[in-house]
C-alpha positions in Angstrom: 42.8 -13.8 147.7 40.6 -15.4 150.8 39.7 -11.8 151.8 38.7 -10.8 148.2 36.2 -13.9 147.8 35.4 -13.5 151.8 34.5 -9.8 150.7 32.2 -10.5 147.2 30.4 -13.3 149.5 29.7 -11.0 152.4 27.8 -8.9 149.3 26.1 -11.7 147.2 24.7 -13.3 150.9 23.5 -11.5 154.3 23.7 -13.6 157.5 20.7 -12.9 157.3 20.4 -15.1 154.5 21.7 -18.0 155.4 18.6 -18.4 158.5 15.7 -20.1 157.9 13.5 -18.9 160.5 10.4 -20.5 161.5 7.2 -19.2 159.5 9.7 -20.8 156.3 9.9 -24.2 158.2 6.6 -24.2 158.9 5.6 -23.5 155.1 8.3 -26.3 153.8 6.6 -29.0 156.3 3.3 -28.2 154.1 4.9 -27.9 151.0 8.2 -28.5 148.9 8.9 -25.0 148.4 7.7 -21.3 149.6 8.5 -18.0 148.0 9.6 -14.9 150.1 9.2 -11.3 148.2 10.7 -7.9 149.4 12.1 -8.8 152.4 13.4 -5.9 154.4 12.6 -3.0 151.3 14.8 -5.3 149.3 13.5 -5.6 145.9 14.1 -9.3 146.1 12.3 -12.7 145.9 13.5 -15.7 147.4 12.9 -18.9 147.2 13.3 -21.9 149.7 13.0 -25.7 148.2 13.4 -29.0 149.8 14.7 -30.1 146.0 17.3 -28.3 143.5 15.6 -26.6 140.7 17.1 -25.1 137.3 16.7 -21.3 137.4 16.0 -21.1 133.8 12.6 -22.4 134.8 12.0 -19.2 136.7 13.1 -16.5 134.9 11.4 -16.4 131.9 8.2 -16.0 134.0 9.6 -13.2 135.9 10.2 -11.6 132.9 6.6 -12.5 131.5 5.7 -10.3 134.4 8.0 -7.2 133.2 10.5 -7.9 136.0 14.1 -6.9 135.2 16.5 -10.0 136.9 19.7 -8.2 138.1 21.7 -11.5 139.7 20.5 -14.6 140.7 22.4 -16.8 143.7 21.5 -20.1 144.8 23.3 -21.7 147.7 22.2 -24.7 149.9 21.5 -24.7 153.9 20.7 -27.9 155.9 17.8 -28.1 158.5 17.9 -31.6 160.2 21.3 -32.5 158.3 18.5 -32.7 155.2 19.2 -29.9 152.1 17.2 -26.9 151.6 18.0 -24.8 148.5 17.5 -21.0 148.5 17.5 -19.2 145.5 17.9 -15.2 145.7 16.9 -13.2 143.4 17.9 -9.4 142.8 14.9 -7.4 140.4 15.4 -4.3 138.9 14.6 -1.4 142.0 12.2 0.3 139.7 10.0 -2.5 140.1 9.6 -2.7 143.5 5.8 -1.5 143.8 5.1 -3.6 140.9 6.5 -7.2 143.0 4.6 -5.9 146.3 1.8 -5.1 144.3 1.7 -9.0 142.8 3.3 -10.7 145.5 0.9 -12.7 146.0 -0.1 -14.5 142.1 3.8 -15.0 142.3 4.5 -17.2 145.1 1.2 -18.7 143.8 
């Protein structure tokens, strides 16, 4: 069973993932949250908080844009034993050009 959920982890979160590097840091000293979109040619966005946030808040505007949400993961990381929330979320591949295209109205 350990090596099952070990093995749907390893797919739901890089190691990748779990780094904060330091441009994100940087942007959460300034402000309580930054937004990170197609990372690696990853149809992706993800976003970093200091605080928890309900998801429901962001989807309904992704899909206002015409973005398709495949799966959504939120996990926690700690940077100076403080909590920083990261929220991943998977979009349709198809609408890859579209999110590069906008990236920058949506982490606005």
């Amino acid at each position: 069973m350990e090596e099952k959920l070990q093995a749907v982890c390893s797919q739901l979160i890089r190691k990748k993932d779990l780094m904060l590097d330091e441009k994100i840091l940087h942007n959460l000293q300034e402000k309580d949250i930054t937004v990170l979109v197609c990372e690696d040619s990853l149809c992706e966005i993800k976003i970093v908080s200091k605080n928890h946030f309900a998801i429901s808040d962001v989807i309904p505007v992704l899909s206002d844009f015409g973005f398709t949400t495949l799966s959504e993961i939120t996990y926690e990381a700690r940077y100076h034993d403080k909590p920083v929330f990261i929220t991943k979320l998977n979009l349709d591949a198809q609408a890859q050009g579209l999110l590069i295209k906008h990236q920058e109205n949506i982490k606005d």
